[in-house]
C-alpha positions as CSV (number, residue, x, y, z in Angstrom):
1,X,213.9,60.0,184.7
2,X,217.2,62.0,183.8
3,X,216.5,64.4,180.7
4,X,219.9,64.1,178.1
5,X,218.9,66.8,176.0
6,X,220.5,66.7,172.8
7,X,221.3,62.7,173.4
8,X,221.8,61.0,169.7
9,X,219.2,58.5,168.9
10,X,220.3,54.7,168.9
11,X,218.6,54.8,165.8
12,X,220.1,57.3,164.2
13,X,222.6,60.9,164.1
14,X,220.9,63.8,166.1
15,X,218.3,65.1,163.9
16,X,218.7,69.0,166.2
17,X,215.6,71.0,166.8
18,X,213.6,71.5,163.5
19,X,213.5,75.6,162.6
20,X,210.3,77.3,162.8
21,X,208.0,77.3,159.9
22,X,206.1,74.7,158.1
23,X,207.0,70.7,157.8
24,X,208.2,69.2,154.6
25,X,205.6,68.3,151.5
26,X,205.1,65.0,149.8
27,X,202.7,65.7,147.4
28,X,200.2,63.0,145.0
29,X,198.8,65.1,142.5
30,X,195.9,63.5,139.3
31,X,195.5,60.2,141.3
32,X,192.5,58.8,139.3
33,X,189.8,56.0,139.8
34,X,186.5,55.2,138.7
35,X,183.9,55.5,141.6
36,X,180.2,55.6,142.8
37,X,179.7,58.5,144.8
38,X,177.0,60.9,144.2
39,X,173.3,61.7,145.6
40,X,171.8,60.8,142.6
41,X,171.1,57.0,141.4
42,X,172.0,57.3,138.3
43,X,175.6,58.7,139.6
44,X,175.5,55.5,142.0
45,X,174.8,52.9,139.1
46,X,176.8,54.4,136.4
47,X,179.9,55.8,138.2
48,X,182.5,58.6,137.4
49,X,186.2,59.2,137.0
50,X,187.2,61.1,140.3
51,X,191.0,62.1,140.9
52,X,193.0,63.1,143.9
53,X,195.8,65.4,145.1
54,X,197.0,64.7,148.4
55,X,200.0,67.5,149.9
56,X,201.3,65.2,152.9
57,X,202.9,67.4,156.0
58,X,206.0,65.1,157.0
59,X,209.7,66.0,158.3
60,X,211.7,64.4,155.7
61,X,214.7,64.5,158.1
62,X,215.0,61.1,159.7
63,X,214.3,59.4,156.3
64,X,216.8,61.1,154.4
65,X,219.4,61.3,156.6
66,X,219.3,57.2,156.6
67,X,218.3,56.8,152.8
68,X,215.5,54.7,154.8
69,X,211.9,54.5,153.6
70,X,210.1,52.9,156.9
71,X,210.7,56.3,158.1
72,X,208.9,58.5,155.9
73,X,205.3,58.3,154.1
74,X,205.7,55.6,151.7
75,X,203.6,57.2,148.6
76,X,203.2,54.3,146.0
77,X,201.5,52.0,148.9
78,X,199.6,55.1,149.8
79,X,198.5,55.7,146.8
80,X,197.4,52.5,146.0
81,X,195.4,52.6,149.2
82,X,193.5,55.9,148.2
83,X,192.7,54.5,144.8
84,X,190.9,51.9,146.7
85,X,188.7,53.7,148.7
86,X,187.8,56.2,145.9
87,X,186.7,53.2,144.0
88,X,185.1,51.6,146.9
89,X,182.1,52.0,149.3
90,X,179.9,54.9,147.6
91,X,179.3,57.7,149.1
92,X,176.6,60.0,149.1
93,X,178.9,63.2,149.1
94,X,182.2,64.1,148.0
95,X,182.9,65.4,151.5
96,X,182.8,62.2,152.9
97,X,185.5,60.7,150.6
98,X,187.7,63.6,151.6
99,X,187.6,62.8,155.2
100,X,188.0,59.0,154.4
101,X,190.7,59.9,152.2
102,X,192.4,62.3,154.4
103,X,192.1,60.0,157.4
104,X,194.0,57.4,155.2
105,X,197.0,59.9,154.8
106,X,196.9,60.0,158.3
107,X,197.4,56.3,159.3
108,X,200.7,56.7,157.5
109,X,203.0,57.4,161.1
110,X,205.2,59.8,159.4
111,X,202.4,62.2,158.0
112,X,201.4,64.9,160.2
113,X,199.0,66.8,158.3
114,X,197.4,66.1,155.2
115,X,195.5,68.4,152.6
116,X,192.9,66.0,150.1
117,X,191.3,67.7,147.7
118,X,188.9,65.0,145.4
119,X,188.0,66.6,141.7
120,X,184.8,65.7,140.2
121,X,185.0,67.2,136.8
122,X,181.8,66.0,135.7
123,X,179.1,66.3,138.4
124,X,175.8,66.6,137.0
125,X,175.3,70.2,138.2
126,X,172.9,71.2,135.5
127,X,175.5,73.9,134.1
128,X,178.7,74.0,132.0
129,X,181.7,73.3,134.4
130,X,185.3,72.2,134.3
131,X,185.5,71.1,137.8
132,X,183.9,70.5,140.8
133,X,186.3,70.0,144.1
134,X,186.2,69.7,147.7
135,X,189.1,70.6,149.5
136,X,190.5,69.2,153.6
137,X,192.7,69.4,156.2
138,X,193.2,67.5,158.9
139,X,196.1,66.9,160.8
140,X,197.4,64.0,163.7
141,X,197.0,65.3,167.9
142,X,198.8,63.8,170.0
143,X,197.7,64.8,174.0
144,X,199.5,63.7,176.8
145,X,196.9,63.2,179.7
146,X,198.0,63.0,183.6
147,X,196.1,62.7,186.6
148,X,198.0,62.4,190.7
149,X,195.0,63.7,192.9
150,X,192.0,61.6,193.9
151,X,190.9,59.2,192.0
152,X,193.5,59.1,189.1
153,X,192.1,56.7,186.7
154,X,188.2,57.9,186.6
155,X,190.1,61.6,186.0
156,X,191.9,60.6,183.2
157,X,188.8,58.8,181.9
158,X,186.1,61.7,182.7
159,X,189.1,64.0,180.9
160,X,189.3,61.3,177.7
161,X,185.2,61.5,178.0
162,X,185.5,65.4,177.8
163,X,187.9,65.5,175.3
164,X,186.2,62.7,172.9
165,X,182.4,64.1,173.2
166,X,183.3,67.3,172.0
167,X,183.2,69.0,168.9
168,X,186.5,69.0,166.8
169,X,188.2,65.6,167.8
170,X,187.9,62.7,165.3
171,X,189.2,59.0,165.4
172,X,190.1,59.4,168.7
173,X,192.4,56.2,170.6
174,X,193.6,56.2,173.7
175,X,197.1,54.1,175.1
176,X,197.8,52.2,178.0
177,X,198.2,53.3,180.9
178,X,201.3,54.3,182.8
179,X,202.2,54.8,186.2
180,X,205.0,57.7,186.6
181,X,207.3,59.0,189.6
182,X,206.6,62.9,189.4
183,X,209.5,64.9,188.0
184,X,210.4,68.5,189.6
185,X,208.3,70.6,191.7
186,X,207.4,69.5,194.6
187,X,206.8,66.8,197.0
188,X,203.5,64.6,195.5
189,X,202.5,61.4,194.3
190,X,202.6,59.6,191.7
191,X,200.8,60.1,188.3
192,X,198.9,57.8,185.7
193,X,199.5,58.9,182.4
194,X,198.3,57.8,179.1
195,X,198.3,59.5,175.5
196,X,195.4,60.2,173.5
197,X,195.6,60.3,169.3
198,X,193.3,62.0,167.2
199,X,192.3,64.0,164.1
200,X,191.4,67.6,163.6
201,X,190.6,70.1,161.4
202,X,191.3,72.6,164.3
203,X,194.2,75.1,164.8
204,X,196.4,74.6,167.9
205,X,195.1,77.4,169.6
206,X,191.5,75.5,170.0
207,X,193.0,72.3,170.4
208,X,194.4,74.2,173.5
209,X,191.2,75.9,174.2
210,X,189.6,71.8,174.2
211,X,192.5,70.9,176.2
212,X,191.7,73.8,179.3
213,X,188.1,72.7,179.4
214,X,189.0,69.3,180.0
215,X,191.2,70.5,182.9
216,X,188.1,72.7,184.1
217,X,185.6,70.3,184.0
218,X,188.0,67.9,186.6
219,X,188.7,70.8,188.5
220,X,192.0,71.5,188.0
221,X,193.7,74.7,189.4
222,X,197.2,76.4,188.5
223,X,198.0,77.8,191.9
224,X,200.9,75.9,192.1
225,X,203.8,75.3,189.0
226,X,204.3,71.9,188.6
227,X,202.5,71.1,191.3
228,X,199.6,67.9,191.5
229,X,196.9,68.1,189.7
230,X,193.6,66.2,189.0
231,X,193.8,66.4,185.6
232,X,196.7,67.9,183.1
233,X,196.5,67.8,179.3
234,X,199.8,69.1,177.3
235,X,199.1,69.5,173.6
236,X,202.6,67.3,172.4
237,X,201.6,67.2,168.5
238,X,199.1,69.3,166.3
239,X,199.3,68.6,162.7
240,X,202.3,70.0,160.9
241,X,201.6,73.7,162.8
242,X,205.0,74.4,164.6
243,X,204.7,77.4,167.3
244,X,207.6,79.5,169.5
245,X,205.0,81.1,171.6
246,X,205.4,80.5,175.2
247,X,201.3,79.9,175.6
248,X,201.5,77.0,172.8
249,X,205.0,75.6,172.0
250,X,204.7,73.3,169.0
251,X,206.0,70.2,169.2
252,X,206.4,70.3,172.8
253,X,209.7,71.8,173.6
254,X,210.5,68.6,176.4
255,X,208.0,65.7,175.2
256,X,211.6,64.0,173.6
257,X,212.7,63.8,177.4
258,X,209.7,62.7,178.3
259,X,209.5,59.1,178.8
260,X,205.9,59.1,180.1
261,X,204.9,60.9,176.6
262,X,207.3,59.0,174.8
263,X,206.2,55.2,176.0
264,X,202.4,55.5,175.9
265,X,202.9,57.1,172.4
266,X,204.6,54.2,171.1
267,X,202.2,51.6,172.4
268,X,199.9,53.6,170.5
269,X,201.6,54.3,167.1
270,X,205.0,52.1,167.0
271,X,206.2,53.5,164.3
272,X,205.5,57.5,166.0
273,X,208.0,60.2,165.1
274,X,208.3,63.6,167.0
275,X,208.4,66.1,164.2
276,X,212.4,67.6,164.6
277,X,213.0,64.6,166.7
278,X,212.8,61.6,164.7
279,X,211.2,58.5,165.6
280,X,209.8,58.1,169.1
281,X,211.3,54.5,169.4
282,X,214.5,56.4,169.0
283,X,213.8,59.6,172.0
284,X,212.5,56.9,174.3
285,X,215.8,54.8,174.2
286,X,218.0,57.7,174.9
287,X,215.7,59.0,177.6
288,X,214.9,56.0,179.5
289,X,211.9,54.5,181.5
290,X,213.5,55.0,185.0
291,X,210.4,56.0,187.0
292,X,207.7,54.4,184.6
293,X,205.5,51.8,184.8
294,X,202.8,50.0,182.4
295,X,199.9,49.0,184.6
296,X,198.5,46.0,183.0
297,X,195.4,45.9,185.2
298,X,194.5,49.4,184.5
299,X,192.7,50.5,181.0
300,X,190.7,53.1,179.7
301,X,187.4,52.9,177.9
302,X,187.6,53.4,174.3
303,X,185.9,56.4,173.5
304,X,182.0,55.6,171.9
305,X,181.6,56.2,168.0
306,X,183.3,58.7,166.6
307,X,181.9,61.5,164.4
308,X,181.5,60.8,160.7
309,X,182.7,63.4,158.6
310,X,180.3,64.9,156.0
C-alpha cells in the first residue's frame, strides 16, 4: 500500500485535517412521547409524558460541503426512531432508556458521540418537583486489531475476548477478517487484521489503558518499532474526543492511509466516516487495497451478550 496523503476523495473535495477541539452539534431538544417506564405498577399501567434532548457529536463537513444528507445524521428519521423506543418496551428505570436511547443516536454512521438526557417531570417522588432527569454519554470506538506472530487468528480472537469481557465496552461487533502485507519496519510476515466497533462511556485515555491490557495479556512487547507483534490494538476512533498528544492521537493521524483500517471498517459500518476525513468509502478509494486481502474462510467469534446498561 502507497500512502497519498492529502489525495482528494472520489467522493468528494478534500475535506483537510479537522482543527483541534470539539466536533460539530446537531441537537433534538423537547422530543416528547407517552411511555411506560417506571418501578412502580401503577407508572407501568397508567404511563407518563417523558421528553428528550439528544446533542449529537458529528463533523458536519462532508455533508455540507455536498448539500448531501446521506452524509450527515438525518434528525427527522432519528427522531422518529427515539420517539418509538420512549414509547415502547417499558422499562424499569430511566437509565435504561438513556442507554437505549443513546445507543440509537449511535447507529446513525455519521454520529460520533451522543449526549441523551430523558426528563421525567412527573415521577412520583413523594415531593414537589419540576423535573427529574438522567443524563448520558456515550460515544462510537473504532479499534484496529492486528496480529503476525504465532498463531494469528486465536490472538486476535483471545484480544477481541479481552477487549469484550471487560468493563467499559458495550455493543461490541467485530469485521472480517483481512490478510495484510506489513508496511515499514522490518522484514516479517504477514498480518490478519480486523476492526472492532463499540460503545463507551469512557475517555480515550482508558480506552487506551483497555487497549494495552489486551496487548499484555497476548504478550506483546515494544522492543522493536514497528516490528511483529502478537497482538497490536490502535485506538482509530473514540467518540467526538479529538487529541494532539503524541501518547493518544485522535482520530488516528494515518488510519485514512490505511487500507487495512479502512476496508474492515467499511464491511463493518458502510456508510463509516473518519471524523476530518469524510466518508471511509471515500479514504479507501484513494488509498488503495494493494497488499490486502479478505479471507473468506477466516471469521471471528461474535463476542457473547453484551452488558445491559442500567
Amino acid at each position: 500500500m502507497s500512502p497519498r496523503q492529502g489525495s482528494p476523495s472520489p467522493d468528494g473535495p478534500d475535506l483537510g485535517v479537522l482543527p483541534l477541539g470539539s466536533l460539530d452539534r446537531i441537537t433534538i431538544r423537547g422530543l416528547y412521547a407517552y411511555g411506560y417506564h417506571g418501578v412502580l405498577p401503577a407508572e407501568r399501567a397508567a404511563g407518563q409524558d417523558f421528553f428528550l434532548d439528544a446533542v449529537l457529536a458529528v463533523d458536519t463537513r462532508p455533508a455540507a460541503a455536498g448539500d448531501d444528507l446521506s452524509r450527515t445524521a438525518d434528525y427527522a428519521a432519528l427522531a422518529g426512531r427515539l420517539a418509538a423506543i420512549m414509547s415502547g418496551e417499558p422499562a424499569a428505570l430511566i437509565e435504561t432508556l438513556a442507554a437505549r436511547l443513546a445507543a440509537a443516536c449511535l447507529a446513525e454512521p455519521a454520529v460520533h458521540e451522543a449526549q441523551v438526557t430523558v426528563h421525567k417531570p412527573d415521577a412520583p417522588v413523594g415531593q414537589p418537583v419540576q423535573d427529574i432527569t438522567v443524563t448520558v454519554t456515550r460515544g462510537r470506538v473504532v479499534l484496529a486489531l492486528g496480529s503476525n506472530l504465532g498463531d494469528r487468528l486465536a490472538s486476535l480472537q483471545a484480544g477481541l475476548d479481552v477487549l469484550a469481557a471487560g468493563p467499559g465496552l458495550d455493543q461490541v461487533t467485530v469485521s472480517p477478517v483481512y490478510q495484510t502485507a506489513p508496511v515499514g519496519g522490518p522484514a516479517q510476515g504477514d498480518y490478519l487484521n480486523a476492526v472492532l466497533i463499540a460503545q463507551t462511556a469512557l475517555p480515550a485515555a482508558a480506552v487506551l489503558g483497555l487497549a494495552r491490557e489486551a496487548e499484555q495479556a497476548l504478550g506483546r512487547t515494544r522492543t522493536e518499532r514497528w516490528g511483529p507483534r502478537t497482538l497490536d490494538v490502535d485506538v482509530i476512533v473514540c467518540g467526538a474526543q479529538i487529541s494532539a498528544d503524541p501518547e493518544l492521537t485522535l482520530p488516528h493521524p494515518r488510519a485514512h492511509q490505511r487500507a487495512f483500517v479502512l476496508a474492515p471498517w467499511l464491511d463493518l459500518e458502510p456508510a463509516a466516516q473518519l471524523p476530518g476525513r469524510g466518508p471511509v468509502a471515500g479514504l479507501l478509494a484513494a488509498a488503495g487495497t494493494d497488499g490486502v486481502r479478505r479471507l473468506t474462510d477466516l471469521a471471528l467469534r461474535p463476542p457473547g451478550p453484551q452488558r445491559a446498561g442500567r
